[in-house]
C-alpha positions as CSV (number, residue, x, y, z in Angstrom):
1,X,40.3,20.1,-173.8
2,X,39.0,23.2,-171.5
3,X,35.5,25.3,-173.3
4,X,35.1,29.0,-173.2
5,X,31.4,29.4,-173.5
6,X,29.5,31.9,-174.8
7,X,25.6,31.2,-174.4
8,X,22.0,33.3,-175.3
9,X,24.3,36.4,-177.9
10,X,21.4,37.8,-179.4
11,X,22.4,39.8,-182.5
12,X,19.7,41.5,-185.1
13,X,20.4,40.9,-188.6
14,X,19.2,40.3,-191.9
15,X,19.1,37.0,-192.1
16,X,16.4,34.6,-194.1
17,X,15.2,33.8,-198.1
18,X,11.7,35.5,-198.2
19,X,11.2,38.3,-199.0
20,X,10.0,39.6,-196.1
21,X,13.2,38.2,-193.7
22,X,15.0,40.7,-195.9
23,X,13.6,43.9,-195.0
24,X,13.4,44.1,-191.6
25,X,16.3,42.8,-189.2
26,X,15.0,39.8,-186.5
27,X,16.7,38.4,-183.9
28,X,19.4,35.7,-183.9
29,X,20.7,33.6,-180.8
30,X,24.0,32.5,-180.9
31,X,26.0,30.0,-178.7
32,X,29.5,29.0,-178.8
33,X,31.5,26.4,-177.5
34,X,35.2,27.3,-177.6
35,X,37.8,24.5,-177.0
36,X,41.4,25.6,-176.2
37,X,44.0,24.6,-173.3
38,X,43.6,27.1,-170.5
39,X,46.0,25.8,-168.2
40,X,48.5,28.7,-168.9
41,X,45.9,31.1,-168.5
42,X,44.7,29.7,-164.9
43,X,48.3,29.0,-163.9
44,X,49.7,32.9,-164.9
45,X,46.1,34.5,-164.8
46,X,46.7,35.9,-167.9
47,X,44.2,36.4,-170.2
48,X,46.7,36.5,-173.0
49,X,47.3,32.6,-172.8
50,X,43.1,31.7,-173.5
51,X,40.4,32.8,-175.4
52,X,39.4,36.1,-174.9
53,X,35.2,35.5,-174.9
54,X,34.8,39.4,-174.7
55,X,36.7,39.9,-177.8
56,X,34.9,37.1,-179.6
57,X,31.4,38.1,-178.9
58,X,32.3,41.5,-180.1
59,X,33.6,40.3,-183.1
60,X,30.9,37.8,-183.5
61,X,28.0,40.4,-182.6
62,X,29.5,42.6,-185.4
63,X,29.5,40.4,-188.1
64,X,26.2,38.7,-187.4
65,X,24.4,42.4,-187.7
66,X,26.2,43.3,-191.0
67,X,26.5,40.5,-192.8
68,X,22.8,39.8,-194.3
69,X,23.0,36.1,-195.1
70,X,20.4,34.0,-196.7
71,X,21.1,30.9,-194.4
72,X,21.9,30.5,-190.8
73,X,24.4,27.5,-192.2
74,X,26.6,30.2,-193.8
75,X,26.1,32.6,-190.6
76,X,27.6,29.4,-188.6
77,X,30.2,28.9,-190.8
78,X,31.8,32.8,-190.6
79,X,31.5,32.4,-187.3
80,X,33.0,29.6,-186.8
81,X,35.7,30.8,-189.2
82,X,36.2,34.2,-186.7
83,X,36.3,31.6,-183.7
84,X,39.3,29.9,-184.9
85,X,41.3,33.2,-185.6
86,X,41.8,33.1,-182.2
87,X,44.9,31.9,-181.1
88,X,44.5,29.4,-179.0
89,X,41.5,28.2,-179.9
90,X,41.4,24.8,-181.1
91,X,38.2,23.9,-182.1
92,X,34.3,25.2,-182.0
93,X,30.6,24.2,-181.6
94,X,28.4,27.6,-183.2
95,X,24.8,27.4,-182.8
96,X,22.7,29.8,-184.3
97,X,18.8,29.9,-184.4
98,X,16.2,32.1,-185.5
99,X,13.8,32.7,-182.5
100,X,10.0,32.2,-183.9
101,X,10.8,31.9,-187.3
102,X,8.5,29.1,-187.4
103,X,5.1,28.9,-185.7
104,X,4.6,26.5,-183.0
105,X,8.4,26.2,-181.8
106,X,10.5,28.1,-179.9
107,X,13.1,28.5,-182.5
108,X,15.3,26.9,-185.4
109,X,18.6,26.5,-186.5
110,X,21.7,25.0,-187.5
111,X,24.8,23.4,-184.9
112,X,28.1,23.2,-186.6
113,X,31.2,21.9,-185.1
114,X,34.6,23.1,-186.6
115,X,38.2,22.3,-185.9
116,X,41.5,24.1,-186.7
117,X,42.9,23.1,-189.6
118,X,46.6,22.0,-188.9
């Protein structure tokens, strides 16, 4: 199976359980790994017949700055969930981390993998 990748989206959102996470929206990186068959796609070179990464991060970017979850599992998992609206997409790695949300590491977060359900 072929990957459309999307690396380093950085939305701002509401995103956290204090109190303070809550007021003010903080940065969230977000990678995806799209699995789909692109061999339609690279034989036509038509966009039509893959995954259209532009369209995803757009949608993905969206939601991640509206949506004001408590957890970055349940960010992850609406993600995920908009991933597999695509068409052709077959299956998806999210990962989704809050840059310095902890002292002393770089950042932390949550990798989820989801398929299409048949």
């Amino acid at each position: 199976m072929d990957k459309i990748i999307i690396k380093d989206l950085i939305a701002r959102g509401i995103i956290g359980i204090n109190d303070w996470e809550r007021e003010n929206a903080q940065e969230i990186l977000i990678n995806l790994t799209i699995f789909a068959d692109t061999r339609k796609a690279a034989a036509t070179d038509d966009i039509e017949h893959s995954v259209n990464y532009r369209t995803v991060a757009k949608k993905v970017l969206a939601h991640a700055e509206k949506s004001a979850h408590l957890t970055v599992e349940a960010l992850a998992e609406d993600i995920a969930q908009i991933c597999l609206q695509e068409p052709h997409a077959k299956k998806v790695i999210v990962q989704v981390e809050k840059p310095g949300a902890v002292r002393f590491v770089d950042s932390v977060g949550v990798q989820i993998k989801r398929k299409r359900a048949k």
